[in-house]
SELUMVO-513022 format. One record per residue (C-alpha): residue in three letters; x negated, y negated, z. Coordinates in steps of 0.001 Angstrom, whole numbers, padded with zeros to 6 digits, always signed. Each point is the difference from the previous one (the first is absolute). Layout:
alaXYZ
...
//
This chain:
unk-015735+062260-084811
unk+000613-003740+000154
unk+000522-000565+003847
unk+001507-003412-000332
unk+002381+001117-002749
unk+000917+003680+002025
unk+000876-002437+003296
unk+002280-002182-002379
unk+001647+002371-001362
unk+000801+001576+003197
unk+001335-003262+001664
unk+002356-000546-003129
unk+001145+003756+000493
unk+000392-000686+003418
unk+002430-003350-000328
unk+001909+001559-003039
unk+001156+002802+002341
unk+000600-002336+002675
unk+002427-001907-002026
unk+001574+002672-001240
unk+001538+000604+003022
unk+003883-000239-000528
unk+002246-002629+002359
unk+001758+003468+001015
unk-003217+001121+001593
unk+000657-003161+002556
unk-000458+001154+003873
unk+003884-000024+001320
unk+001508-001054+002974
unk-001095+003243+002063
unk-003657-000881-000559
unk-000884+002943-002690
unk-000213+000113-003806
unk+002624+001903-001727
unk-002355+002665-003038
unk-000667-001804-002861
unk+001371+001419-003271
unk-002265+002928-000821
unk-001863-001890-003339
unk-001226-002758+002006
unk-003323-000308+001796
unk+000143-000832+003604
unk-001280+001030+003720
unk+002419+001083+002707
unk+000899-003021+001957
unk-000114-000281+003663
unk+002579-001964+002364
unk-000848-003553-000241
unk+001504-002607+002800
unk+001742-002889-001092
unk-002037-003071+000288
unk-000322-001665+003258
unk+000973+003072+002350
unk-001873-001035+003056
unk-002328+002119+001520
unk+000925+001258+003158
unk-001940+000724+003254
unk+001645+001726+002622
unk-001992+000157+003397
unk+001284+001909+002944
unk-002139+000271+003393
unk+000224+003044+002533
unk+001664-000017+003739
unk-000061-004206+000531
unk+003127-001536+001985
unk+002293-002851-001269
unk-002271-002438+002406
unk-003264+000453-000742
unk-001259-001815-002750
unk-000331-003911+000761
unk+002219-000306-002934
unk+003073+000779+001905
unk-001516-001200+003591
unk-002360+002667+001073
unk-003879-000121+001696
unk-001745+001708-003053
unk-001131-002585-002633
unk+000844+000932-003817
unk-001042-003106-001875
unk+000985+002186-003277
unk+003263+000587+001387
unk+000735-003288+000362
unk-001563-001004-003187
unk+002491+002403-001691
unk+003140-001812+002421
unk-000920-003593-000661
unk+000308+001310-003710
unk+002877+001869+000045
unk+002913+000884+002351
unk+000175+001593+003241
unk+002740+002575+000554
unk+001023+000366+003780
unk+002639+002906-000560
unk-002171+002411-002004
unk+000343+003544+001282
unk-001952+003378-000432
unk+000890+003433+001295
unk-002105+000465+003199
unk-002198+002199-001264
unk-002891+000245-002561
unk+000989+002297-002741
unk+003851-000707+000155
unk-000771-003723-000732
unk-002489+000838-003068
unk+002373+002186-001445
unk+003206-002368+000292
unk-002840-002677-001141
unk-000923+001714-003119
unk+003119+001619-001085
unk+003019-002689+000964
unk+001751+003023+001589
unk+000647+000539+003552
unk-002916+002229+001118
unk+002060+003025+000929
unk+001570+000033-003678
unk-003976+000769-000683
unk-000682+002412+002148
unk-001621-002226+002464
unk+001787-000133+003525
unk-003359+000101+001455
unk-003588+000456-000212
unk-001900+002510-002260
unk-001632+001731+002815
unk+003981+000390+001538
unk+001512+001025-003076
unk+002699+002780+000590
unk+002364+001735-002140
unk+002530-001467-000426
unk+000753-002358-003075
unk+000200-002934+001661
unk-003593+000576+001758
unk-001837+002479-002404
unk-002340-002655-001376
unk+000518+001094-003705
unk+000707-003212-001922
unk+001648+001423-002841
unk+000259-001277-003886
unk+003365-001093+000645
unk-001028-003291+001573
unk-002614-001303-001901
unk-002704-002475+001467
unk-000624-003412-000177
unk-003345+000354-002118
unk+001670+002865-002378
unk+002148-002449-000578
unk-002511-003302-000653
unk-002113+002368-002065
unk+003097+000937-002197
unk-000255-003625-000350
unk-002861-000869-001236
unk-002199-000578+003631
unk-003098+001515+000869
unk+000457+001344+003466
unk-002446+000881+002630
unk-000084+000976+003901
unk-002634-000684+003225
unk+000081+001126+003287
unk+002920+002456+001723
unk+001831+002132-001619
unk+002379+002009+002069
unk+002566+001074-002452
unk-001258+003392-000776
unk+000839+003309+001820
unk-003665+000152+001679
unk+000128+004233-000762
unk-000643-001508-003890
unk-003000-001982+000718
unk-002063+003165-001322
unk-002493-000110-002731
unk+002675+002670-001227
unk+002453-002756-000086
unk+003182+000227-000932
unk-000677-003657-001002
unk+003540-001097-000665
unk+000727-001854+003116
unk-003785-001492-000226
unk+000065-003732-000584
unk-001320+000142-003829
unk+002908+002288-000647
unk+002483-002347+001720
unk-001308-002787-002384
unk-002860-001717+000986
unk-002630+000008-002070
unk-003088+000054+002320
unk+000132+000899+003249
unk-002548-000475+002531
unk+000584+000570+003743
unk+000995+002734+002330
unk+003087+002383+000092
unk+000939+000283+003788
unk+001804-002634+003142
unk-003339-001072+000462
unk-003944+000110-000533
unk-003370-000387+001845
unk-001404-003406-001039
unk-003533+001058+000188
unk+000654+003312-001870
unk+002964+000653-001786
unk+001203+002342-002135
unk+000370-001340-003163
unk+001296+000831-003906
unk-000590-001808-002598
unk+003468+001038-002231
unk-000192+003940+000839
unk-003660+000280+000836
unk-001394+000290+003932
unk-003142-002653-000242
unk-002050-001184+002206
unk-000105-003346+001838
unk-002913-002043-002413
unk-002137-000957+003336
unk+000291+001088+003500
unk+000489-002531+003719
unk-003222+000087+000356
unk-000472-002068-003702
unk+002962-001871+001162
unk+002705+002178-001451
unk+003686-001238+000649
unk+003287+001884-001106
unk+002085-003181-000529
unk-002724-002299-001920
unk-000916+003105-002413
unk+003975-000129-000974
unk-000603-003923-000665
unk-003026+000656-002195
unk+001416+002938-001892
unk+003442-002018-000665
unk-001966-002871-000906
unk-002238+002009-002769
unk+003287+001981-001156
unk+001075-004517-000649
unk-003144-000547-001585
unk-000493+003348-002268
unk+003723-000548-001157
unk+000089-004026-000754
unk-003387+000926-002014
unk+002089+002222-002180
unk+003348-000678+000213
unk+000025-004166+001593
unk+003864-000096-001224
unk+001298+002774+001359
unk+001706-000124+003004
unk-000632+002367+002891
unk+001342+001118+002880
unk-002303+000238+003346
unk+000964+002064+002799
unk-002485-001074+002966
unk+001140+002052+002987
unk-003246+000520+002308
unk-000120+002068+002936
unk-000417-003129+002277
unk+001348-000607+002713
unk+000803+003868+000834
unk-001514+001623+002873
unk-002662+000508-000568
unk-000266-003127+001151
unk-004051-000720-001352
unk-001462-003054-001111
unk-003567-001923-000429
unk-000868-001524+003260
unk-000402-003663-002121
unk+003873+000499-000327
unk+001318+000991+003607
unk-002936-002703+001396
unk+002501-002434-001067
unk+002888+000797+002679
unk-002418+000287+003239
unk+002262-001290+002359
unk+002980-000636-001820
unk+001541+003027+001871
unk-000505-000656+003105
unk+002807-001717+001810
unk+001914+003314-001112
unk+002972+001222-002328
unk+003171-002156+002127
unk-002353-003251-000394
unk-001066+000486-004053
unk+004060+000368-000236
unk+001364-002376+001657
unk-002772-002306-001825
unk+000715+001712-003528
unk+003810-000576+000540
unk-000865-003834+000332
unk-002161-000101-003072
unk+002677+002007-001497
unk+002942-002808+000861
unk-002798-002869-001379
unk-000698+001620-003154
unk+003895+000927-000645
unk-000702+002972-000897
unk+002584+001111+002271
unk+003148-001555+001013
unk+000763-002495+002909
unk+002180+001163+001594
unk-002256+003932+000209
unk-000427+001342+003358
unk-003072+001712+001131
unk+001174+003658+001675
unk-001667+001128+002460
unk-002298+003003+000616
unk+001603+003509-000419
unk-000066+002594+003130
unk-003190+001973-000479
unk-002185-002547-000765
unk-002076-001749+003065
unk-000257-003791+000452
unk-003668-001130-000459
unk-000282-001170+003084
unk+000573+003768+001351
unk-002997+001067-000977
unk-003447+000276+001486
unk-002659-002517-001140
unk-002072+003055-002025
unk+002887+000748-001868
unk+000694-003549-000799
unk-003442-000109-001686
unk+000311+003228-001636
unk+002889-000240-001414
unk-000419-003756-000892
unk-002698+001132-001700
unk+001910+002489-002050
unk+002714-002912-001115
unk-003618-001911-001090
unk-001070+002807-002520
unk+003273+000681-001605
unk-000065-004001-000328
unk-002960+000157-001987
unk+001175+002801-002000
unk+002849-001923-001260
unk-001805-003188-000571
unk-002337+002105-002161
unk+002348+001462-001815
unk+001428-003680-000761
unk-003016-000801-001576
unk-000631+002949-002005
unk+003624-000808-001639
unk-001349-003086-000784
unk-002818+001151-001604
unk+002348+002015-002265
unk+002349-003084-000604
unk-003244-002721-000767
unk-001273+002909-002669
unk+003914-000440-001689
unk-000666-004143+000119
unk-003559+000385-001018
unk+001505+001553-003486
unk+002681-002675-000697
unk+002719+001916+001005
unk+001342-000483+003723
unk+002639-002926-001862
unk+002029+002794-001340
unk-001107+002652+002615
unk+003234+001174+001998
unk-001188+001056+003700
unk+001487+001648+002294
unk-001323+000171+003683
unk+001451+001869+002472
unk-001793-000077+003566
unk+000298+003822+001209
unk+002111+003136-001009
unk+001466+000136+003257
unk+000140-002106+003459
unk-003009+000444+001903
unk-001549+003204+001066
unk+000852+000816+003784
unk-001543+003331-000923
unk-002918-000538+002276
unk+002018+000697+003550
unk-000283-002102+002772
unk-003763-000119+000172
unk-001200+000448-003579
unk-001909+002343-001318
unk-003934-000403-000412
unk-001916+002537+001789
unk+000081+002392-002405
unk-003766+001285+000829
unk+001359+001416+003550
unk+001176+003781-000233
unk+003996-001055-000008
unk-000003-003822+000500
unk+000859+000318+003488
unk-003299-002384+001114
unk+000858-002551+003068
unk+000711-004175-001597
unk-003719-000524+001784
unk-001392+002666-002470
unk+001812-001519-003129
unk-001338-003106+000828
unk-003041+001001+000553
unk-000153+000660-003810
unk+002236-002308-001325
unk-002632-001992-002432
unk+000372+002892-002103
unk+003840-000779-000616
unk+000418-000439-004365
unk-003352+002114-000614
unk-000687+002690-001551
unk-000061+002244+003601
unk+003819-000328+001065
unk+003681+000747-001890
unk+001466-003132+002250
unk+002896-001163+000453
unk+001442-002817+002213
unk+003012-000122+003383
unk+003547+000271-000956
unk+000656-003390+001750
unk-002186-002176-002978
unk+002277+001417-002821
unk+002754-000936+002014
unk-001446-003626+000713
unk-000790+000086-004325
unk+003759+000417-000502
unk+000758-003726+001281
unk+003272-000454+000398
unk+001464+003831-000151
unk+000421+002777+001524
unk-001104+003748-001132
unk-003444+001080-001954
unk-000705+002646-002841
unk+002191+002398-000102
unk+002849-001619+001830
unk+002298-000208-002748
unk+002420-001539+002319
unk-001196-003244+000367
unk-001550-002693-001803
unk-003530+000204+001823
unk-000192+002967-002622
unk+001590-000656-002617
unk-000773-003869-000634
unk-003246-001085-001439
unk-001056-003122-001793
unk-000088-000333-003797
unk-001327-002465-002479
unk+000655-001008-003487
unk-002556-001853-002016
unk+000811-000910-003762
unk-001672-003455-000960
unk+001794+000207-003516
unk+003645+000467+001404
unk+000459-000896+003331
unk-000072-003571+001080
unk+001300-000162+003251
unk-002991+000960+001126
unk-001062+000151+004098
unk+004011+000872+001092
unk+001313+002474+001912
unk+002776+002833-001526
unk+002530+001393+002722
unk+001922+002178-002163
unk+000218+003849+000864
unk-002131+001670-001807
unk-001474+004074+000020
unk-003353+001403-001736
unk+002297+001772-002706
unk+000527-003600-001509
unk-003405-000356-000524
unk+000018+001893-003762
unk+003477-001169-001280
unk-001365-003618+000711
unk-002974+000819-001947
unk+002095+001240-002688
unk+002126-002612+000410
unk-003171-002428-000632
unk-001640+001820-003018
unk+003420+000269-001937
unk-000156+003780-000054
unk+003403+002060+000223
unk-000420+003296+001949
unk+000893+002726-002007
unk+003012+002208+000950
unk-002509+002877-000918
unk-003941+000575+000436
unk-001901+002732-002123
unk+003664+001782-000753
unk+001003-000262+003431
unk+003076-001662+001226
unk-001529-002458+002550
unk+001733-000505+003357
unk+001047-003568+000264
unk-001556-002947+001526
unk+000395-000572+003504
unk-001265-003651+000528
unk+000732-002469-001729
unk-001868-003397-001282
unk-000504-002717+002729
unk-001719-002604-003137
unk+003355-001566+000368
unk-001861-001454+003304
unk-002650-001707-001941
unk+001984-002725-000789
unk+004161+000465+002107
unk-001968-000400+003684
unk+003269+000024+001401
unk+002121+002441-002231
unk+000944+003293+002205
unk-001828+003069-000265
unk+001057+002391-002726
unk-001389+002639+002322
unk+003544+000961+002365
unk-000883+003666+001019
unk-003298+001772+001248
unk-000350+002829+002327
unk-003664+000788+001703
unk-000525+003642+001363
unk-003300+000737+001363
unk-001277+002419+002643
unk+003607+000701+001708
unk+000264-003956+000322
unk+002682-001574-002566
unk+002000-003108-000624
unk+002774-001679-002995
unk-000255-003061-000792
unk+003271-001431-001763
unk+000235-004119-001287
unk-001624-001279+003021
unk+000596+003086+002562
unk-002035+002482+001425
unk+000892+002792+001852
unk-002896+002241+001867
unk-000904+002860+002099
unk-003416+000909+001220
unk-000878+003358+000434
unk-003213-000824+001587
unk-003048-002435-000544
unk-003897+001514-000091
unk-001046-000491+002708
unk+002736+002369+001824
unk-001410+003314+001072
unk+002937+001572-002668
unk-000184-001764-003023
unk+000926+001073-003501
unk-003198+002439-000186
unk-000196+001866+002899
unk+000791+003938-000237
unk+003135+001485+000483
unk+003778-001118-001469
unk+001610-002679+000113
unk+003105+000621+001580
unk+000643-003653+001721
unk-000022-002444-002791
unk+002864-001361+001745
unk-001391-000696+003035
unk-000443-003698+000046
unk+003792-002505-001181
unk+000620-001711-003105
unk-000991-003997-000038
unk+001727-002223-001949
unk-001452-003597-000630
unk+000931-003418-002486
unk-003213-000976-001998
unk+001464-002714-001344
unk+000102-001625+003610
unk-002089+002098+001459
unk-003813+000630-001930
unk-001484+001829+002619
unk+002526+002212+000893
unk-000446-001522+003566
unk+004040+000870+000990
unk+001772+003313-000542
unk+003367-000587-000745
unk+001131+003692+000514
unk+001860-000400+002789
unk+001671-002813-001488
unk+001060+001053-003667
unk+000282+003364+000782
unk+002607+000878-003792
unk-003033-002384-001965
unk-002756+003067+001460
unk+002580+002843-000833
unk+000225-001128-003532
unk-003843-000499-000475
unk-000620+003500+001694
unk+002783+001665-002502
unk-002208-002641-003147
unk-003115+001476+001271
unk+000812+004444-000265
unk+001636-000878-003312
unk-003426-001770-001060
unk-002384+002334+001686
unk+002004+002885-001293
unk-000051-001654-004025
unk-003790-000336+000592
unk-000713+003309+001223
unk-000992-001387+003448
unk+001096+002639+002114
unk-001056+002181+002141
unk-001596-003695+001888
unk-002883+002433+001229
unk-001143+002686-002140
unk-001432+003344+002091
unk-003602-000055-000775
unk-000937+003061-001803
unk-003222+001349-002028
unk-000135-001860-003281
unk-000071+001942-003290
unk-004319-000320-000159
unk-001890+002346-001784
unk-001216+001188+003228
unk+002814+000771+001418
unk+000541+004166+001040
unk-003475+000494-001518
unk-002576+001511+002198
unk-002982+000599-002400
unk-001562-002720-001736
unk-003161-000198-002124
unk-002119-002489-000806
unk-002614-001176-002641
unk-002915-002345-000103
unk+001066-003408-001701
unk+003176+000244+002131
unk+000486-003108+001915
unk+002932-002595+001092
unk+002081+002202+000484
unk+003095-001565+002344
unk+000733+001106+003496
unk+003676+000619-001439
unk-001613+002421-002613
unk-002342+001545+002797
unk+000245+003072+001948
unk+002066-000894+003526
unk-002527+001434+002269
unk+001172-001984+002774
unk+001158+003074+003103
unk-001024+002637-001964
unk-002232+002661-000218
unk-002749+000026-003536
unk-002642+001125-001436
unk-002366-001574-001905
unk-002627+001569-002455
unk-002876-001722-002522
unk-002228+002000-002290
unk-002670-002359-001283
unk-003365-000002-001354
unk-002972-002136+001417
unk-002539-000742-002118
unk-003611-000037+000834
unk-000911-003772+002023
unk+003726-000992-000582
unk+003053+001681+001714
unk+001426-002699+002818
unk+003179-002071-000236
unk+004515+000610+000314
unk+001078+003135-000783
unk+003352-000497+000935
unk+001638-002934+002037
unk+003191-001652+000300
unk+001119-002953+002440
unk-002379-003001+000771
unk-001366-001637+003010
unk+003227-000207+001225
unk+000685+003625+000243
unk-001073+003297-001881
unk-002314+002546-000589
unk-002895+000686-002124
unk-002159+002922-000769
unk-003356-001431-001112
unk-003893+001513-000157
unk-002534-002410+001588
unk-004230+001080-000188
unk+001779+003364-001437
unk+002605+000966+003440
unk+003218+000340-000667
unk+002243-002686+002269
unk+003306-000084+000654
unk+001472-003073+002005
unk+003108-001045+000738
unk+000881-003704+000737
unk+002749-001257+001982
unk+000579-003855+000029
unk-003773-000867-000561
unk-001338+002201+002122
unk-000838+003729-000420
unk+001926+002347+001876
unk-001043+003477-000980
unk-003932+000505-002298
unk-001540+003516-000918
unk-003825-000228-001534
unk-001405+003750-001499
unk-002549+001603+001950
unk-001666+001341-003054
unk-001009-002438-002627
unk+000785+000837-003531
unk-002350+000909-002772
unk-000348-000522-003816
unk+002935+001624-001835
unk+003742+001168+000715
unk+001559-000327+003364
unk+002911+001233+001318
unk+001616-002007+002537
unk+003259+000992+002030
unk+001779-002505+002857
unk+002706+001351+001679
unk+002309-002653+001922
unk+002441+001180+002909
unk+002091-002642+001503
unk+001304+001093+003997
unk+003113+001030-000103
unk+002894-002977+000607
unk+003240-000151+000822
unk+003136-000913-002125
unk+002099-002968+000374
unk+003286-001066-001119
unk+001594+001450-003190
unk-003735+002700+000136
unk-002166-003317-000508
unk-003698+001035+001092
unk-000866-002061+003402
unk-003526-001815-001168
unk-002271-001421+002472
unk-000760-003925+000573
unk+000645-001438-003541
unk+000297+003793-001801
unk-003583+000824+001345
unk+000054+003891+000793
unk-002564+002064+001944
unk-001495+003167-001750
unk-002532+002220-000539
unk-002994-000035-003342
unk-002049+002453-001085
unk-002438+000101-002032
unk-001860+002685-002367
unk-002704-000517-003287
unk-000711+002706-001859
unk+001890+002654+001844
unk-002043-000858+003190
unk+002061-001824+003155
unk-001699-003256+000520
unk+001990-001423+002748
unk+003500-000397+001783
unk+001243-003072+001544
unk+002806-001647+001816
unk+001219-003244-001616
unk+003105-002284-000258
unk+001309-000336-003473
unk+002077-002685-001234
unk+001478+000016-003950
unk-001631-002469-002778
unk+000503-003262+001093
unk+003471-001378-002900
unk-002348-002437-001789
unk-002975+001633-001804
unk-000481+003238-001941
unk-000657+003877-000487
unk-003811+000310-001977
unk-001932+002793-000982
unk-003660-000642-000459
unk+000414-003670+001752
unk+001491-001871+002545
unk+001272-003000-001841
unk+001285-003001+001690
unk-001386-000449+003586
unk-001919+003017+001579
unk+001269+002390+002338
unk-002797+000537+001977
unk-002887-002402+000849
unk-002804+002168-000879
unk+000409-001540-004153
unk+001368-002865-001752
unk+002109+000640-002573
unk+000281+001678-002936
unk-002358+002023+001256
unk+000045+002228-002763
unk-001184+003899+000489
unk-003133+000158-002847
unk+000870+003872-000131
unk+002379+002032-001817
unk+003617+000643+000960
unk+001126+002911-001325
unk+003173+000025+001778
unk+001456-001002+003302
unk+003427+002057+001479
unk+002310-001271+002575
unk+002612+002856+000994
unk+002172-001080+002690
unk+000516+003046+002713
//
């Protein structure tokens, strides 16, 4: 055959069917082909953009208070922040829900978070509608609808907008990210992650982190580098399509771990304590403008001790702690620029939309009054000399830190409140930046106008000229919430369009109405009975209404109560009539088992190749009595490795075979607290090994709750036999899997439970099978 004439031939086939293609076959205004007739050649069309949609980035950073950034006045440098405000606009009325997966889903739907089944975190979801977690099809996403649209769409980092008893390999995988429109998804599905060893998915699949610490591995720079090949792979193939980047990293959540480069930087900074860096940040605050002139500084809330109360080890200790989560965040900083210089490096940060916003919630007072960072001593009770003893290690790979309620009070310049005080603006109110070269021209001002994280997707709809549709996939879509702030891009004085919000998080709630806001705090985190502790919640009126004028007042530094008592009865009546249209009540949930696969099994069986498998997933073996049983097969010269473990070495168990015994160890905050080794050693072939586990008896609390130990440790009795033959009996304490690694059979991925291997440590045997039946 004539190859030159064959290829001709083609190419004229191929351009006489191209033009064949009738003006009816044009894509129409909803992004999608109509058929063609049926006598006419053509290929099924996919939504195309209009031309010039911008690209939009959206970047949201974990558990970081209004005044920590130097941005808007803080210690911690973020020369990418900045960048992004000397290019853009500043809002200084930007508010979030107090909480991490409230704010993503209000963020990524434009509804108020309770309308999606979000009134608080995964790992708190109850059921009732307003806090069941189950974002349903009647309020489609932001990147459903961008993808409708014509975008590409992809996600890094946190995810923590699925109910956690789906993150299974057996799914269901309709709440996953790549089922709630995104694309690609790399990251983890949980509040928060180990930075040294997380457990990640890449779309549905558990993988493993691509190095380990010791190589240099880092959670938050392996987001940059995968977002940044996702920019590359897709401008290779598809340079003028726009996309839609969803960089959410775990950073700056407790854990609060970083490279010791990063919290180097802030040696010192610290140390003239938390009253000094805010009366100092409050001053930069007034010079940059970013807040008002006539703001008042309030003053420190009851609870919290003045620096100069404590004892000069504390001071360093907990100094210290403020240094680390510094570097954290100024790390994180840069690893968002890294993401943004990839976008410039292709041509297209001119008509790249970006949306910053500085932390999910106010800071994170989480930590108590001390912090938390002795997590290797059996119950963290260790003395302040003991903790500092050790304190170099603070951001490795050896402690799940986290700092002193006090600094994320003194990071939430000028307010008062932290996460999960929806009540006031030191957790609701976080900073936000707009960057868009092409469009906005008033670049490097500040934006005062209310705004909430539900605006955040009608002003990108707004932006890319798309319509949302009244119905998604055949279902009738509840309506926006938010609505478009892109007005502000150019009116820098017209009034917010934004005139109503409530905020309902952990018992704590407030309404804001055209420039009031009316609160009442339940109780902050640092209270011995905060939203989480056992038991009802039969006093959520315990603590009065306050009632206070932003428009006069931006820091909420005078309750007017007292003084406008009908103005607080009418926002009290606004707020039940919202909470009640938004499915807010009851404010605090009972805590109840979750619908898990696990849940009122007692028998469960397990294969080889079984691994990943979430605690949420996982037998609760926590208090109660089990049994554990392996058959396996051990091969001549071969035989040692995990059989069965689950936890990390922050807490759990493993059942391994080391120079052919049988060991069973238990670890408790780094160190063990209960091991077993076989008498017998094992030989070539099958083995039958049987571990029986009998926690002392406890009493019940409250409501029937089982009284734990120090930190849920529990003292018990272990027994072991192999191959019908009683090796040994032991008394141990045993504490459950520690909430951020995983159940594996035939490893022990992530970090090791016990320091007699490194992980995987992979058992070079056969596992026939491996049963857990709980007594």
């Amino acid at each position: 055959m004539n190859n030159r004439f064959f290829f001709g031939a083609a190419t004229a086939l191929t351009l006489a069917l191209a033009t064949s293609i009738s003006p009816a076959q044009a894509v129409s205004a909803t992004g999608i082909a109509p058929p063609p007739p049926e006598n006419v050649a053509s290929w099924p069309a996919n939504p195309q953009a209009p031309k010039n949609v911008p690209n939009v980035v959206v970047i949201l950073i974990d558990d970081v208070g209004f005044s920590a950034t130097s941005t808007f006045g803080g210690v911690i440098e973020t020369p990418t922040y900045d960048h992004l405000a000397a290019n853009g606009l500043r809002y200084n009325a930007f508010h979030v829900n107090s909480l991490c997966s409230p704010t993503r889903a209000a963020l990524l739907s434009g509804r108020n978070n309770h309308e999606v089944g979000f009134g608080t975190v995964a790992e708190a979801a109850a059921g009732y509608p307003g806090y069941d977690a189950h974002w349903s099809k009647d309020a489609a996403s932001l990147p459903e609808i961008l993808k409708l649209n014509g975008y590409s769409t992809a996600a890094f980092g946190k995810w923590h907008n699925t109910p956690l008893w789906e993150v299974s390999p057996a799914g269901p995988f309709d709440r996953w990210p790549t089922n709630r429109g995104f694309e690609h998804f790399y990251g983890f599905i949980q509040g928060y992650d180990n930075q040294y060893y997380p457990r990640l998915f890449r779309d549905t699949v558990a993988v493993e982190p691509p190095s380990t610490p010791a190589q240099g591995y880092n959670l938050t720079t392996d987001m940059s580098d995968e977002a940044i090949r996702w920019l590359h792979a897709h401008d290779a193939v598809a340079p003028d399509k726009p996309f839609f980047l969803y960089y959410a990293p775990g950073a700056v959540h407790t854990p609060l771990q970083a490279p010791k480069e990063w919290i180097a930087k802030y040696k010192g900074k610290f140390d003239e304590g938390w009253d000094k860096v805010r009366e100092e940040t409050f001053a930069r605050q007034k010079k940059l403008g970013v807040v008002p002139a006539n703001a008042e500084l309030t003053p420190r809330p009851a609870g919290l001790p003045a620096w100069d109360s404590l004892s000069p080890d504390e001071k360093k200790l907990l100094a210290h702690q403020a240094e680390v989560f510094a570097g954290f965040a100024a790390q994180a900083d840069f690893e968002v620029g890294r993401v943004l210089k990839a976008i410039d490096e292709e041509g297209k940060s001119d008509n790249t939309i970006v949306f910053e916003i500085f932390g999910d919630n106010g800071g994170s007072a989480e930590g108590g009054l001390h912090g938390t960072d002795l997590l290797d001593s059996a119950g963290g009770n260790a003395s302040i000399q003991d903790r500092l003893a050790v304190s170099d290690g603070l951001g490795s790979e050896v402690f799940m830190n986290h700092y002193a309620a006090a600094w994320a009070w003194a990071l939430g310049t000028p307010f008062q409140g932290t996460k999960q005080d929806a009540s006031h603006l030191g957790g609701t109110r976080d900073p936000l930046i707009v960057s868009w070269p092409a469009h906005i021209k008033s670049v490097g001002q500040l934006r005062s106008q209310f705004q909430h994280v539900n605006d955040i997707a009608p002003t990108i709809y707004d932006v890319a000229g798309i319509k949302f549709p009244e119905s998604y996939e055949g279902v009738k879509q509840i309506p926006l919430e938010g609505s478009s702030f892109a007005y502000t891009f150019d009116h820098p004085d017209e009034p917010s369009h934004h005139h109503i919000q409530y905020f309902a998080t952990s018992g704590n709630r407030a309404i804001y109405k055209d420039g009031w806001w009316a609160g009442n705090r339940y109780a902050s985190t640092w209270e011995p009975r905060g939203a989480f502790s056992l038991g009802p919640h039969n006093d959520i009126d315990r603590h009065p209404w306050e009632l206070y004028n932003l428009n006069e007042d931006y820091s909420q530094a005078h309750d007017l109560a007292v003084k406008y008592p009908e103005k607080l009865k009418e926002l009290e009546a606004l707020f039940n009539e919202e909470a009640t249209r938004n499915h807010a009540f009851p404010l605090l949930p009972e805590l109840r088992p979750q619908p898990a696969p696990s849940l009122n099994k007692t028998v469960f069986v397990y294969r080889s190749g079984v691994e990943r498998l979430p605690n949420p997933v996982a037998p609760k073996i926590v208090g109660r009595a089990h049994e554990i049983t392996a058959d396996i097969f051990l091969p001549a010269g071969a035989g040692d490795g995990v059989i069965f473990a689950q936890g990390s070495r922050y807490g759990g168990f493993t059942l391994f075979i080391k120079d052919r015994h049988v060991v069973y160890e238990v670890n408790a905050y780094g160190k063990s607290s209960g091991r077993i080794v076989s008498t017998d050693a094992l030989p070539d072939g099958p083995a039958h090994i049987v571990l029986e586990v009998l926690p002392d008896p406890a009493p019940a609390g409250a409501g029937g709750v089982t009284i734990l130990g120090p930190r849920g440790v529990r003292a018990g009795k272990v027994s072991l036999a192999v191959n019908g033959k009683q090796q040994q009996e032991v008394f141990a304490n045993l504490l459950g899997a520690s909430g951020t690694e995983t159940l594996d059979v035939g490893s022990d991925l992530g970090s090791a439970v016990s320091k007699d291997y490194t992980s995987p440590n992979r058992f070079t045997g056969t596992i026939e099978k491996v049963q857990l039946e709980l007594k």
